[in-house]
C-alpha positions as semicolon CSV with decimal commas, in nm:
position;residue;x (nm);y (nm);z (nm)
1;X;-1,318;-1,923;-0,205
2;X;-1,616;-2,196;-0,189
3;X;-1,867;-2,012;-0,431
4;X;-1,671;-1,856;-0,737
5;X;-2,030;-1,723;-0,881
6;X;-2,058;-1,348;-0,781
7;X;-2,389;-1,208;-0,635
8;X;-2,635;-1,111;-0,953
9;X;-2,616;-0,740;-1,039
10;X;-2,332;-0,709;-0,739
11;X;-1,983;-0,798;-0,832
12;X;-1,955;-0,950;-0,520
13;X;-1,775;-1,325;-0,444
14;X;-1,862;-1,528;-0,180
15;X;-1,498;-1,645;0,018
16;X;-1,381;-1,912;0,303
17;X;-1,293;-1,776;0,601
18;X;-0,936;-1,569;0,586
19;X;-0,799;-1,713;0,875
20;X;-0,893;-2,070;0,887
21;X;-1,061;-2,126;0,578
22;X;-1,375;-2,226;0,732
23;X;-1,705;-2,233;0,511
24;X;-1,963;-2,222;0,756
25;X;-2,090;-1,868;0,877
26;X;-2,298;-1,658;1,174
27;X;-2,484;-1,355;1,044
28;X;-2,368;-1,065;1,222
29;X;-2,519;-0,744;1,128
30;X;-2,632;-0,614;0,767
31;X;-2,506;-0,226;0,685
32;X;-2,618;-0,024;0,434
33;X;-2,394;0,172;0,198
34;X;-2,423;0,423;-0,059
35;X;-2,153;0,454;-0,285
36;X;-2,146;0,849;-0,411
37;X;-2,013;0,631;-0,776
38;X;-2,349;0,487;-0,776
39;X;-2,575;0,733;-0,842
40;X;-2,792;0,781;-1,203
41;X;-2,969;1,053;-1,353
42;X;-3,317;1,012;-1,463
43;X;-3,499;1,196;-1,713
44;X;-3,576;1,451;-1,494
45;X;-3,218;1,501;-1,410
46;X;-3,308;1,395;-1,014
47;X;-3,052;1,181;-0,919
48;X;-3,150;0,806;-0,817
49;X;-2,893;0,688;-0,590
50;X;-2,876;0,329;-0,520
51;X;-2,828;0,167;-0,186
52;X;-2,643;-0,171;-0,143
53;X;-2,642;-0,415;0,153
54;X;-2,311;-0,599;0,339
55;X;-2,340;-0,871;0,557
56;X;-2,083;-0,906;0,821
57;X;-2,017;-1,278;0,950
58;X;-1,858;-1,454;1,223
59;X;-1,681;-1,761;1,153
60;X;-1,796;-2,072;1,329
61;X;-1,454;-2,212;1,341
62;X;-1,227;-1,980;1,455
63;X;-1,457;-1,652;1,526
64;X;-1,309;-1,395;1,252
65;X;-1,562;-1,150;1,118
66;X;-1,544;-1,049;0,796
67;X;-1,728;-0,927;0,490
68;X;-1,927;-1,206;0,294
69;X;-2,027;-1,190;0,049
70;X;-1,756;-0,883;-0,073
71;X;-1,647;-0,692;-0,339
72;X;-1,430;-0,858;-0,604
73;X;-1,054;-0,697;-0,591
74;X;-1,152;-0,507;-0,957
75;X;-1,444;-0,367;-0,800
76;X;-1,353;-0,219;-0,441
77;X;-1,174;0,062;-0,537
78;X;-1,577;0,189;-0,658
79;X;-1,631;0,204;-0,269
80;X;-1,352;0,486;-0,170
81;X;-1,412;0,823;-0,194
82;X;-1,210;1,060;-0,343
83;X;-1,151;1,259;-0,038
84;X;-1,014;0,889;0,201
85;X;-0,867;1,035;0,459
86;X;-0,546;0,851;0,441
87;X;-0,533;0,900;0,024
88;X;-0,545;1,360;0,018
89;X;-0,260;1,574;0,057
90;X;-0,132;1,699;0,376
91;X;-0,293;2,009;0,468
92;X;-0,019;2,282;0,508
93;X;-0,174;2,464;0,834
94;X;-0,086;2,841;0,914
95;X;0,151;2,867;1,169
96;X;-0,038;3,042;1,415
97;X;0,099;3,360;1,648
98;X;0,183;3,207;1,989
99;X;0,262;3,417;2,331
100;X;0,591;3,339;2,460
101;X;0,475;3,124;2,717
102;X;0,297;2,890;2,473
103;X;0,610;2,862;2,257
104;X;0,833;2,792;2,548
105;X;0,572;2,503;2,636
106;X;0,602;2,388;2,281
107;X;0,951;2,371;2,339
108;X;0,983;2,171;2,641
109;X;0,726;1,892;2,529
110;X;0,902;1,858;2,209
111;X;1,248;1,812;2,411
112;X;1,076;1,626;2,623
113;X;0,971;1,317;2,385
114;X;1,276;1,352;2,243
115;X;1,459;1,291;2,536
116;X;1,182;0,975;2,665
117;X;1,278;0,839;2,278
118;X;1,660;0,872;2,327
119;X;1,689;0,711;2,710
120;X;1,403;0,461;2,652
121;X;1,345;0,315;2,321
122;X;1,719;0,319;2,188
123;X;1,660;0,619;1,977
124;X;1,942;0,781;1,804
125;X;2,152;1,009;2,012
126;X;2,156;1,306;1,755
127;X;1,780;1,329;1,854
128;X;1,904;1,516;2,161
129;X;2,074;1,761;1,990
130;X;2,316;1,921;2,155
131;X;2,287;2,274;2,018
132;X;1,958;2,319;2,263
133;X;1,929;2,347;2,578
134;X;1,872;2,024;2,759
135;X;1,788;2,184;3,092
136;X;1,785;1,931;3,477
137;X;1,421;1,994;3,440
138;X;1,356;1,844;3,154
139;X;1,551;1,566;3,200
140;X;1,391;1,485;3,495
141;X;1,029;1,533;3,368
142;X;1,092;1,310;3,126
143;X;1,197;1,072;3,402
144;X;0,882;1,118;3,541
145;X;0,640;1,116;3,283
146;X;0,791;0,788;3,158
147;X;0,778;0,587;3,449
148;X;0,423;0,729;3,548
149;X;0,292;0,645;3,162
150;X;0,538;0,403;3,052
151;X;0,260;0,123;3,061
152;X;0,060;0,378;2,820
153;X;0,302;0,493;2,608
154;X;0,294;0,355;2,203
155;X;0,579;0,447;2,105
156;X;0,830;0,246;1,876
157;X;1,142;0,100;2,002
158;X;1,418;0,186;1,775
159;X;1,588;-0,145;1,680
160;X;1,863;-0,242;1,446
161;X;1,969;0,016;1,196
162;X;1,637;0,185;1,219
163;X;1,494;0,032;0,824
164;X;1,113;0,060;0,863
165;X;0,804;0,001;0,629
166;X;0,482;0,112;0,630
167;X;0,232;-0,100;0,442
168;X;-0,074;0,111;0,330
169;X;0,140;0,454;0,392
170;X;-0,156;0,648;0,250
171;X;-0,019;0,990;0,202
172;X;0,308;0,939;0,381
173;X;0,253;1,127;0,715
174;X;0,412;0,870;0,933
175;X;0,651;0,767;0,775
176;X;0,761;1,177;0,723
177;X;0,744;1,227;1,093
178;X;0,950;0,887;1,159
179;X;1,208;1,037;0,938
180;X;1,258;1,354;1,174
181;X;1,341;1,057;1,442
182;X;1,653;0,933;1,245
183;X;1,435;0,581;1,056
184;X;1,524;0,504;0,712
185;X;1,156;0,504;0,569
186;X;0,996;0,278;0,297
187;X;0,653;0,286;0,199
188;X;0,378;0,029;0,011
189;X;0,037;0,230;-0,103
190;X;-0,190;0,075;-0,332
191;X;-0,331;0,424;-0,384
192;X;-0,144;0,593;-0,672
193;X;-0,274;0,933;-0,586
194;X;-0,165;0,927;-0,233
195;X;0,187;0,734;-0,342
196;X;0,292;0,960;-0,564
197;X;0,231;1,245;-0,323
198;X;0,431;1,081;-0,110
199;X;0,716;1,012;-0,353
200;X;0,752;1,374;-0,526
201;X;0,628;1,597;-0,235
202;X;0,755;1,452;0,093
203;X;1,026;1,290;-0,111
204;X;0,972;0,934;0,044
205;X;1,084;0,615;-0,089
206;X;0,735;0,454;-0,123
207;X;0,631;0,213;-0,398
208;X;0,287;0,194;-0,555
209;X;0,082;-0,144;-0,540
210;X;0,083;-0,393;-0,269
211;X;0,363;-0,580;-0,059
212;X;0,333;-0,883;-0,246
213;X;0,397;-0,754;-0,569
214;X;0,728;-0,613;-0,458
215;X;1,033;-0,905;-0,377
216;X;1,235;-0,712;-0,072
217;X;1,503;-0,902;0,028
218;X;1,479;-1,150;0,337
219;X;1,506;-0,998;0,662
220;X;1,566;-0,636;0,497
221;X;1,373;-0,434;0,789
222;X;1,365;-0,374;1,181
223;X;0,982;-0,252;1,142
224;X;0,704;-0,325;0,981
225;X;0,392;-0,094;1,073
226;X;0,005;-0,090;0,919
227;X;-0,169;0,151;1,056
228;X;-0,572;0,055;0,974
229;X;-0,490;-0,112;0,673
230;X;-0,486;-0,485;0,757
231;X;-0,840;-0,484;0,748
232;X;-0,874;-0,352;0,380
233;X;-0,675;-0,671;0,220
234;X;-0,846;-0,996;0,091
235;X;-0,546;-1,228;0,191
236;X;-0,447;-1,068;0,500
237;X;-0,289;-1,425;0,674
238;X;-0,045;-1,449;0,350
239;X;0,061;-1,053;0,393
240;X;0,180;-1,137;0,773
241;X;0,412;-1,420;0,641
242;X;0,564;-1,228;0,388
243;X;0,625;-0,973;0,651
244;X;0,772;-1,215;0,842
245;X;1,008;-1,273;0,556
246;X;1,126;-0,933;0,517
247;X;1,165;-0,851;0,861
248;X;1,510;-0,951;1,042
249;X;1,500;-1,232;1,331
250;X;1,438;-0,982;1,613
251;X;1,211;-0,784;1,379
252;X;0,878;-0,591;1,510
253;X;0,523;-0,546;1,348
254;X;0,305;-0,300;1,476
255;X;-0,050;-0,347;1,356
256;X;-0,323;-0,061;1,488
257;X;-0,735;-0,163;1,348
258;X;-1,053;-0,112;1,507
259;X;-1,190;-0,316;1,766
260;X;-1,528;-0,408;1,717
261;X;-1,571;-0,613;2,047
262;X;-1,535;-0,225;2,184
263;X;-1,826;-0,071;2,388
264;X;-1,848;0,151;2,128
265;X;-1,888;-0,082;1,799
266;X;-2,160;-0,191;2,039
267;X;-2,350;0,079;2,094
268;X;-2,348;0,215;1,754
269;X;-2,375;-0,144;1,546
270;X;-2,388;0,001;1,161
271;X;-2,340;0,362;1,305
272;X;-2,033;0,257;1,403
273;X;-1,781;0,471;1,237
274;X;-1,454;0,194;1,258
275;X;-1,679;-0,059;1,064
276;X;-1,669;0,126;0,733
277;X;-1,835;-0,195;0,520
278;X;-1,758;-0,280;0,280
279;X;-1,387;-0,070;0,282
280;X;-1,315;-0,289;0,553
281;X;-1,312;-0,669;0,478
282;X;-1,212;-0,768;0,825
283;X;-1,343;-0,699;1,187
284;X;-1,132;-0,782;1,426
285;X;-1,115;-0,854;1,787
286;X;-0,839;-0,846;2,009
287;X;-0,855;-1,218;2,028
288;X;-0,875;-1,283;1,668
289;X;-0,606;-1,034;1,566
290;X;-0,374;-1,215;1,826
291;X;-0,494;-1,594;1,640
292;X;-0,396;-1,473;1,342
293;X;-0,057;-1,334;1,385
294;X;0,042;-1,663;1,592
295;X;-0,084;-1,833;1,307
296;X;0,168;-1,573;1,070
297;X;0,439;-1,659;1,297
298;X;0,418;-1,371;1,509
299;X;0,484;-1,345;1,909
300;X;0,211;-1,101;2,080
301;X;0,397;-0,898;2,301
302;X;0,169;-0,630;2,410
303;X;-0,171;-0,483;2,287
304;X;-0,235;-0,124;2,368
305;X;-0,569;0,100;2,388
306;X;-0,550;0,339;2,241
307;X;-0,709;0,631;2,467
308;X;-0,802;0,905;2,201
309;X;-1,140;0,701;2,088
310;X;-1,119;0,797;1,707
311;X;-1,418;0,671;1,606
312;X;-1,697;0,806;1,895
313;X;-1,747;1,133;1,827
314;X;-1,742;1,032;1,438
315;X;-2,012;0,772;1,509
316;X;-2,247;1,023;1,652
317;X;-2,182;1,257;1,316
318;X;-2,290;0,911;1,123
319;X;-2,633;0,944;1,348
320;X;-2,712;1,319;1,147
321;X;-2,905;1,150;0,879
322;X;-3,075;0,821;1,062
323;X;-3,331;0,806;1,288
324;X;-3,151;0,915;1,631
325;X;-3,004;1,257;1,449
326;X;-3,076;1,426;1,765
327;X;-2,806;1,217;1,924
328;X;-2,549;1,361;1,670
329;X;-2,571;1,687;1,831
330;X;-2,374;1,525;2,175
331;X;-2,079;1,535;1,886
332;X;-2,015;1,902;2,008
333;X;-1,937;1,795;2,363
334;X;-1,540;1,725;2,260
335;X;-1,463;1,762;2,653
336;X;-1,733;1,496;2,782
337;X;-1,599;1,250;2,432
338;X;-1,279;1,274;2,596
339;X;-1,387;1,207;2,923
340;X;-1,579;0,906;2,829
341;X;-1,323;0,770;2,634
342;X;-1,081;0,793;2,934
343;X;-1,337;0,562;3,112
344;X;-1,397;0,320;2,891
345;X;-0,978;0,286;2,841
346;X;-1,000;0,223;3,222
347;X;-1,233;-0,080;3,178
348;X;-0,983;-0,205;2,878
349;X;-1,260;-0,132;2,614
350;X;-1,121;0,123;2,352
351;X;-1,218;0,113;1,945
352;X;-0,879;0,123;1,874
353;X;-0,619;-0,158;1,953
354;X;-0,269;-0,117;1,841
355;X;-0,042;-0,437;1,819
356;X;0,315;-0,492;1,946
357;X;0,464;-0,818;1,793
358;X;0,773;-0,953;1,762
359;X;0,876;-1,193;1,457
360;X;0,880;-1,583;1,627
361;X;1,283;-1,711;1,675
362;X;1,168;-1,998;1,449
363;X;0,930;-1,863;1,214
364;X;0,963;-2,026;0,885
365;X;0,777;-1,799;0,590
């Protein structure tokens, strides 16, 4: 941190540069935010929201783009709102009546990925489960579908004993899901709400705070996952090294956050619905993502697109109350979204990159 003082009226701090503690700073863009815990009632009983401005910068040093000034760490949990997607409870849907012929295709997908996870990423063997009926045909689409998507598929190897840890678990989804696939789960939420969900409902081992308060034992997991929350920490660099620590020598971190050197992020600027300022402290690029885990002592081993764009359609809904609201209305196209999305995958520019890295052979942490 090179200015300690905190913006007047803001509770903000100005900080060095996360990744190479650089002090010297391109503006980026400015976005606008209005916090719904911001707003005051005058006399009238109106209510008088207030608006407050980010700046997003670029390091001159090493590139990194991050928030700066930003909200202290006693002041940024003001900025989620109570219904964060990754913080509510899992919606319980109503199974829905199926024809035969959709619950036979169910079925046979669900044996399918089973069967690509058993013969191809060192999955358990129980997964098969031999009480079904593991028909030729499946067994050789799966054959097929794998070597046809293998380049495209994200899914994670099973290594070691299977000991995995999400950090910023939210709700526990995942790490329920990875469960069904034979991993012993652990979790790390900061949220209470969503970790205590996660502890009495889905009956997970997850632990409320952040990794560094907690001392695991050295080289206690096979996996480490974040799914979009590197981007929410203020000392993200230190976080990689103590995953290092924790994870074994042939460990694996996969790290998913939005790209912001996407077509997308460029199109839509502030619109953009993966910048989420100032929620998200860090922007990353593919290139600066990669810098910072070989600084962690990470290996890069592969960096995948993901092809479901996540954030398009949701940065057209942000258009509904700016100046180009007519453009929110292309939100209803889901078909054309998905179309577009495919394209821009093509061209290697997705909003959403998902990192495969491997723990260095001499990483010291």
């Amino acid at each position: 941190m090179y200015n300690s003082k905190s913006k007047e009226g803001q509770n903000l701090e100005y900080v060095s540069c996360c990744l190479c503690g650089g002090n010297t700073f391109d503006n980026v863009l400015i976005s606008n935010y209005v916090s719904p815990s911001n707003h005051q009632t005058i006399d009238d009983g109106s209510s008088n929201s207030i608006m407050e401005t980010f700046n997003l910068v670029r390091c001159r040093n090493c590139g990194l783009q991050q928030v700066n000034p930003r909200p202290s760490k006693q002041h940024i949990g003001r900025y989620y709102t109570e219904d964060y997607y990754a913080h509510t409870s899992l919606k319980v849907k109503k199974p829905k009546k199926k024809s035969l012929f959709a619950g036979k295709w169910i079925d046979f997908k669900d044996d399918v990925r089973r069967l690509i996870r058993v013969k191809f990423y060192n999955y358990p063997c129980s997964l098969e489960d031999k009480d079904r009926n593991i028909s030729v045909s499946k067994r050789i689409f799966s054959w097929l579908f794998y070597l046809t998507y293998r380049s495209r598929l994200d899914i994670i190897p099973f290594t070691g004993e299977g000991k995995i840890l999400d950090l910023g678990c939210g709700n526990g989804r995942f790490l329920s899901t990875m469960r069904k696939f034979g991993w012993q789960t652990y979790g790390v939420e900061k949220n209470p709400t969503a970790s205590r969900y996660a502890r009495d409902e889905l009956h997970l081992d997850v632990k409320t705070g952040e990794l560094l308060h907690y001392q695991f034992e050295s080289s206690s997991f096979d996996t480490v996952t974040m799914w979009h929350s590197l981007e929410h920490l203020y000392d993200p660099l230190c976080t990689l090294k103590e995953i290092g620590r924790v994870l074994n020598n042939n460990g694996q971190l996969i790290v998913a956050v939005p790209n912001i050197d996407s077509f997308v992020a460029k199109v839509f600027k502030t619109y953009w619905y993966g910048l989420q300022l100032p929620i998200h402290l860090i922007a990353f690029t593919p290139g600066s993502i990669t810098k910072m885990l070989n600084q962690a002592g990470f290996d890069v081993k592969k960096i995948y697109l993901d092809r479901r764009g996540a954030t398009l359609r949701l940065s057209l809904l942000n258009l509904k109350d700016g100046k180009y609201r007519v453009l929110s209305r292309l939100s209803r196209f889901k078909g054309a979204i998905k179309a577009l999305n495919f394209i821009l995958a093509m061209f290697g520019s997705c909003d959403i990159i998902v990192i495969h890295a491997r723990k260095k052979a001499t990483c010291d942490v």
